[in-house]
C-alpha positions in Angstrom: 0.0 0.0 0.0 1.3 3.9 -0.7 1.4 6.1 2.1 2.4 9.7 3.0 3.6 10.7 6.0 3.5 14.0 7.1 5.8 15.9 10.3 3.5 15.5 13.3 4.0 19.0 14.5 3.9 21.1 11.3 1.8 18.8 9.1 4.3 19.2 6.1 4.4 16.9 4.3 7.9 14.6 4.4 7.9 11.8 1.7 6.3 8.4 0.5 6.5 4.9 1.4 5.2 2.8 -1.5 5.7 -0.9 0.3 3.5 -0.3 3.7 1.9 -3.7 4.7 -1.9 -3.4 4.0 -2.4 -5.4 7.3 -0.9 -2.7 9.3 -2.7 0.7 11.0 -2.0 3.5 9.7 1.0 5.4 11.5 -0.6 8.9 13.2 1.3 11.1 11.2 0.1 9.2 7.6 -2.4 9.3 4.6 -3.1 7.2 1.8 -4.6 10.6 0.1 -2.0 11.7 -2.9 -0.7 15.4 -2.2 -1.6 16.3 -5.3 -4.7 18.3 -6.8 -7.3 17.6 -8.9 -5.5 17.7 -11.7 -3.3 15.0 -10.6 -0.5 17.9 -10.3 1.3 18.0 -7.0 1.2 20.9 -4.8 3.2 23.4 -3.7 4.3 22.8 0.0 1.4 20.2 1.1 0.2 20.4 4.8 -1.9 17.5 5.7 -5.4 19.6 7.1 -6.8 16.4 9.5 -10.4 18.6 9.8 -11.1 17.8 6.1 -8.8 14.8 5.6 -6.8 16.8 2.5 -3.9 18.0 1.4 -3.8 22.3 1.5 -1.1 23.7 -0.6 0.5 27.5 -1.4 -0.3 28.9 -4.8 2.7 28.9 -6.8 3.1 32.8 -6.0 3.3 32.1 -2.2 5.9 29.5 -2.9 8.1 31.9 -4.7 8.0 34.3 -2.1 8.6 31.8 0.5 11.3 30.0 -1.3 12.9 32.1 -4.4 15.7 33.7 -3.5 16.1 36.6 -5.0 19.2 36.5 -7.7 22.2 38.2 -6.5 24.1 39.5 -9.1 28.1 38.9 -8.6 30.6 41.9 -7.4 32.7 42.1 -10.4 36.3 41.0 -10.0 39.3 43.4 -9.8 40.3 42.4 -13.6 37.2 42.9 -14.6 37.0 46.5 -13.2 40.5 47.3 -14.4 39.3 46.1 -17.7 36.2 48.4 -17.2 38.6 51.4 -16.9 40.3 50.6 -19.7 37.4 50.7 -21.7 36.4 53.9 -20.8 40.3 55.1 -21.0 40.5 54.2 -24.2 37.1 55.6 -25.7 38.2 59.2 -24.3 41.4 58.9 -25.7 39.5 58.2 -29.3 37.3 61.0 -28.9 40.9 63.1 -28.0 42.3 61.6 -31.2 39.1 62.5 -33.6 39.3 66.1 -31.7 42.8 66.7 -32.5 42.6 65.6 -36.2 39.8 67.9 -36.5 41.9 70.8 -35.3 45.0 69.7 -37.2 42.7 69.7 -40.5 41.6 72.8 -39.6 45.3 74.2 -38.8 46.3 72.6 -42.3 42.9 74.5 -44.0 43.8 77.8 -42.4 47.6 77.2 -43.5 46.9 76.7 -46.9 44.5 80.0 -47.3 47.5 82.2 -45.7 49.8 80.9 -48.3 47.3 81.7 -51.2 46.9 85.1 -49.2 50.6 86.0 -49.3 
């Protein structure tokens, strides 16, 4: 016979035990109701309710916020920071680079006009 024992105290339900004799009583804290629902799903953290002889569950949005732990994203390593600061070193000194040959093509411009002048 299949039962399902449950923790005494809290109700939760523990695990199954698929080869109980079916001439033996039922331990106290055991069920031969499925802790699933009607579906055949199972639920989400069964507690054995003895007053209606069923299993009550969470929704699956209670579980989450009981059990999900929330993901917690990684400090980034000191390479990875130095390699940050390169990044950002190096697009400044591209934006110096682009400035400068705008200035030298403007130099070179200006050059050429005072030699045409003269």
């Amino acid at each position: 016979m299949l039962i399902f024992i449950y923790d005494k105290e809290t109700k939760r339900y523990m695990y199954p035990v698929s080869d109980y004799p079916d001439n033996y009583a039922l331990p106290e804290n055991a069920t031969t109701v499925e802790p699933v629902d009607s579906n055949g799903a199972g639920l989400y953290n069964p507690t054995w309710n003895e007053s209606t002889n069923s299993w009550d569950s969470l929704t699956e949005e209670e579980w989450k916020k009981k059990y999900i732990v929330p993901e917690v994203k990684p400090e980034p390593t000191e390479a990875e920071q130095l390699q940050a600061q390169q990044v950002v070193m190096i697009a400044n000194l591209t934006k110096q680079v682009q400035d400068l040959q705008g200035a030298v093509k403007t130099l070179v411009l200006q050059n050429a006009v005072n030699k045409e002048e003269k």
